[in-house]
N, C-alpha and C positions, 0 to 999 in steps of 0.2 A: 352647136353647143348652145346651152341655154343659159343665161347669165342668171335669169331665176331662178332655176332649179340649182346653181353651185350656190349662189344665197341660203337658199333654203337649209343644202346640207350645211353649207356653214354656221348656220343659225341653230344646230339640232334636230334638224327633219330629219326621222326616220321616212325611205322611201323603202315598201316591199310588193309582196304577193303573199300571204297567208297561204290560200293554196297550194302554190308551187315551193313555200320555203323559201324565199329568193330577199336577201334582203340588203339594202345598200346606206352604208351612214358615215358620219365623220366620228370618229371617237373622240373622245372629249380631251386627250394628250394631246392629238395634233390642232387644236385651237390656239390658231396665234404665229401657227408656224407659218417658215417659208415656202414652204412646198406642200402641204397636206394631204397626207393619205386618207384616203376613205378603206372602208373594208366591205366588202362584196362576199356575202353567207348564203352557199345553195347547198342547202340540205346539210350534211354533216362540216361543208368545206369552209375553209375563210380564204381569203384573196387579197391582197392590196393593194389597191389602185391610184391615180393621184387622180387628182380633182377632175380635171378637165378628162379623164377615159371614163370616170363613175358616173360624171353626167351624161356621157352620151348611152352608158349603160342603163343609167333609168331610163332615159327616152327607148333605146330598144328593145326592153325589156316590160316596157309599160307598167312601170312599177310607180306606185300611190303612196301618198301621206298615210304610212300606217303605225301602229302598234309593235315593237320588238312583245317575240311570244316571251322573251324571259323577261322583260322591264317593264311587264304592267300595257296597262293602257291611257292612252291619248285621246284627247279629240281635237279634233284640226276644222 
């Protein structure tokens, strides 16, 4: 597990894939909680996951500081 990469989503980093539609973040309700869910989006699904299985799903999933297709865009 990466303690940077759960920083990150804690902080608001969107991590995805454009391509593949794959995309993994913290919603901004579970900020502050005890246990925080992230949500995990491939293709039409949602998922949700707690912190420490989302991180090891960006790592294998290779998923990047991106852009949500419906929030606009970032730059990181």
């Amino acid at each position: 597990m990466s303690k940077v990469t759960q920083e990150k989503l804690l902080a608001g980093i969107i991590f995805g894939d454009n391509d593949n539609e794959e995309y993994i973040y913290l919603p901004g309700g579970e900020v502050g909680s005890e246990a925080p869910l992230c949500v995990l989006e491939r293709g039409g699904s949602r998922e949700d996951l707690p912190l420490e299985e989302a991180t090891q799903q960006v790592h294998r999933l290779a998923l990047r500081p991106c852009a949500h297709p419906l929030w606009g865009k970032r730059s990181y």
